[in-house]
N, C-alpha and C positions, 0 to 999 in steps of 0.2 A: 548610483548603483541601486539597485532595486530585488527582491526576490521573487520569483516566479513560483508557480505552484500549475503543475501537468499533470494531468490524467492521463496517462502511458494506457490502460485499461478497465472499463467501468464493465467487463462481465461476470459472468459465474460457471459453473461447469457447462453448463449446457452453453455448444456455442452458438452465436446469434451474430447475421454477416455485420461488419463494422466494431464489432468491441472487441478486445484485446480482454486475455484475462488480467485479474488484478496487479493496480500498480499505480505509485503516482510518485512521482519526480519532482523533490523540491530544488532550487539552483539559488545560488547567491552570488553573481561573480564565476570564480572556476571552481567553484565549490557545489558540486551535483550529489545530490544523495537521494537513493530509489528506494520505493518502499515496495515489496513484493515484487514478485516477479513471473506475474502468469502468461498465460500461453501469447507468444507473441511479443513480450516487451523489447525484445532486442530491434525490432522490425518498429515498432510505435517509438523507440528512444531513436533511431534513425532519420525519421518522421519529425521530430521535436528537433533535429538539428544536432544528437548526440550520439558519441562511439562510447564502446565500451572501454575505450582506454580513458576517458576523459571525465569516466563515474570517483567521486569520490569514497562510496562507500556503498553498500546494498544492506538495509535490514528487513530481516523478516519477521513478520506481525503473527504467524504461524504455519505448520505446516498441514495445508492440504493443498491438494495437486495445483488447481487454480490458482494458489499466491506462489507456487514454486518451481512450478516444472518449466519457468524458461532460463534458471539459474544456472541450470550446465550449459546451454546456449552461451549466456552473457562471457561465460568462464573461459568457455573454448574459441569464441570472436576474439575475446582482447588479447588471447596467448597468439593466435593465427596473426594477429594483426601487431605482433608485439616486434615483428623486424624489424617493421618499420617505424612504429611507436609505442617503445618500449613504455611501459608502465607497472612491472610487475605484478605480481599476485594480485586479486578482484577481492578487496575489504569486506566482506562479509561478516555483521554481525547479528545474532539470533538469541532467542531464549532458549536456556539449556534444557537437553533433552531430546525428544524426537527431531526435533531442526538441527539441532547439532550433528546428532547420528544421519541424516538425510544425506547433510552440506561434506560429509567424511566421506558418503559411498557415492555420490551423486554422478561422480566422472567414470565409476565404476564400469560402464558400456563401453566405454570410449576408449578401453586400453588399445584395440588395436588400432584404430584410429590414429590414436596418440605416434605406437610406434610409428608407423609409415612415416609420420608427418617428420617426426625428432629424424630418424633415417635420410629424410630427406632435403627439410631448410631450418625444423625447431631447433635449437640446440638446448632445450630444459623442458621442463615437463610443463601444464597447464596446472595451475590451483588458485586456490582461496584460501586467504587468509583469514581463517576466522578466527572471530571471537565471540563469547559465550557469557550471558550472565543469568544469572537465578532473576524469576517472574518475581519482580518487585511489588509488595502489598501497597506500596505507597511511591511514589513517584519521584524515579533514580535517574540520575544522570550516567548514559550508558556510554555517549561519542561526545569528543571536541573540535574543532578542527585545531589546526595547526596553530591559526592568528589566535583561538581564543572567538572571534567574532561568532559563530556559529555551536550550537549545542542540541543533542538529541536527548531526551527524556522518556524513559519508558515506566509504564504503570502495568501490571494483570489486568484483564477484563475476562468477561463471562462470555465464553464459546464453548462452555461444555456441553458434549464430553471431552472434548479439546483442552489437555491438560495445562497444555503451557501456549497462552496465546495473550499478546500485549499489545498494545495501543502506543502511539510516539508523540511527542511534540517535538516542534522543531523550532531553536526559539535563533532569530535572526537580530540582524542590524534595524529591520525593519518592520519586525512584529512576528509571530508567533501564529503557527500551523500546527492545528492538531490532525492528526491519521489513525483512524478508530479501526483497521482491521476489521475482524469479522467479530460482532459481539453483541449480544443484546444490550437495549441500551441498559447503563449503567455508572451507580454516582462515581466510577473511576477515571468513567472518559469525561463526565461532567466536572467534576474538580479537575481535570488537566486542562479545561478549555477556558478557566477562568483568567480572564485577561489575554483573548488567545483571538486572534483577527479573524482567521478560517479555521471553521472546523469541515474533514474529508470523512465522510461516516457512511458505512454501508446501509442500504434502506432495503425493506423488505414493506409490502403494503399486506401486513397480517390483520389486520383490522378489517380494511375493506374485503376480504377474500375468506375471511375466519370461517362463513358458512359453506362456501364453494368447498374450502378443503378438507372442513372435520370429517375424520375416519379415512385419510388417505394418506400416502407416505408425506407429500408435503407435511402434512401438521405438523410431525416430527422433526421438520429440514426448516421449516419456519419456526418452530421454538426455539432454533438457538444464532437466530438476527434480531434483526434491530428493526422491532415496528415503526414504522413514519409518524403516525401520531404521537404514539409515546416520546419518540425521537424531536419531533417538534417539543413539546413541553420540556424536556431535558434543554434545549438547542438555549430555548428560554430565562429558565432559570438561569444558566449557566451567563446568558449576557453576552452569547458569541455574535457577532454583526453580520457572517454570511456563514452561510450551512451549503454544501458543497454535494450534494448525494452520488454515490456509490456504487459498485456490487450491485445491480438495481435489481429487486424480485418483484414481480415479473419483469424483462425488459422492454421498457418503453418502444412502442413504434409509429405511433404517430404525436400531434403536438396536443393531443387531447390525453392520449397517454402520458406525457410529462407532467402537464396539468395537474395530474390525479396527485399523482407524488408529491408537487408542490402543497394543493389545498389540505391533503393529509396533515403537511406540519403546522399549517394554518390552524388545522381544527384542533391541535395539542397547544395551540397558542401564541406558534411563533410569529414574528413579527418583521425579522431580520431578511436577509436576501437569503433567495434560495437559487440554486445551479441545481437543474437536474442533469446528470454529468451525460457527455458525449465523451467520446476517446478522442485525446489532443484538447481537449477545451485546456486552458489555459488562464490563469489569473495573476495579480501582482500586488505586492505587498511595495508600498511605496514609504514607509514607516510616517505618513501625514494623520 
């Protein structure tokens, strides 16, 4: 058995044909756990060979529209499709606060929807079961699975003004997956990647573009990601063996464009493998 590690979606708001918004899909076995949930994930988990009944749990890293707005999607596929394969409520857990309050109103459009459907073949309503915990200063174990084999871990990171926004690790049979959400780098995602096989980190190339953008809204949308050079030197220190890139700002479009991202964390020092992420790339934790 082995774990896999999917990029369901490496975009951002703006959309760009081929990426999906934010999301990546860890699997152990039948053990599937998603992380964000942006535009399109239901249709990329599809893609990957997977239904919404067959998710173990969804958590979110925070709320902005790109890591969440395909969470009522996910919610209202697995109840539609629950005739046939029953799986109840969609696990959903978050940090408390705006995600919580989101993840309450989120079906809110959908009422009449809903009636027709329950009128016609649902016999129960569509929801998520969440659950909620406080943005840990230090790094809390949030999910189990069932066996015990599988464990999620959550730490705060720095996406302010983004009050409540957290990072995961996912630690396996076969090694250990960090998912940095959207955060400048920061020694919280660095201490959670210590002893950690793949780190998934949003990248933003603010270094190389810092003169292109001074005095324009970017500067503002890029002070609160995660530079690539700095991001290499973090990647570094940390001792993680492949860096997985993200969220990508700007998004890459030719192979000269990946390049850039790459040599960026080269020049903060890293050493390790770099993935400049595609949607569906795919990697495996073999615990060797």
């Amino acid at each position: 058995m082995t774990t896999t590690v999917t990029l369901t979606g490496t975009g951002v708001p703006y959309p760009e044909p081929g990426r999906a918004g934010a999301g990546t899909l860890v699997r152990h076995g039948d053990i599937a756990l998603q992380f964000d949930a942006g535009r399109a994930t239901t249709l990329r988990l599809a893609e990957a060979g997977l239904r919404p009944y067959e998710l173990s749990a969804v958590f979110v890293t925070h709320v902005h529209s790109d890591h969440v707005v395909d969470l009522p999607d996910l919610t209202m596929v697995r109840w539609v499709q629950s005739a046939v394969f029953p799986a109840g409520p969609l696990p959903v857990l978050a940090p408390a606060g705006e995600a919580i309050s989101f993840l309450n109103r989120m079906l809110d459009p959908y009422t009449g929807d809903i009636e027709v459907r329950m009128a016609h073949v649902q016999s129960d309503t569509p929801s998520a079961a969440i659950t909620s915990f406080r943005v840990p200063a230090t790094p809390q174990e949030v999910w189990r699975s069932a066996d015990g084999s599988v464990t999620v871990t959550a730490v705060g990171v720095h996406h302010e003004p983004v009050k409540e926004a957290v990072a995961y690790r996912i630690d396996t049979p076969d090694g250990a997956v960090v998912v940095s959400g959207d955060t400048r780098v920061c020694a919280e995602v660095e201490d959670l990647c210590r002893g950690a096989q793949v780190l998934v980190h949003e990248a933003c190339r603010i270094t190389a573009l810092e003169e292109a953008i001074r005095g324009s809204v970017f500067e503002k949308i890029f002070d609160y990601h995660a530079d690539t050079v700095a991001l290499g030197a973090m990647a570094k220190r940390a001792g993680v063996p492949h860096t997985v890139l993200t969220h990508l700002i700007p998004a890459p479009s030719t192979p000269e464009d990946e390049a850039a991202f790459e040599q960026d964390l080269r020049e903060g020092g890293y050493e390790g493998k770099v993935s400049v992420g595609r949607d569906l790339m795919s990697f495996e934790l073999t615990g060797e």
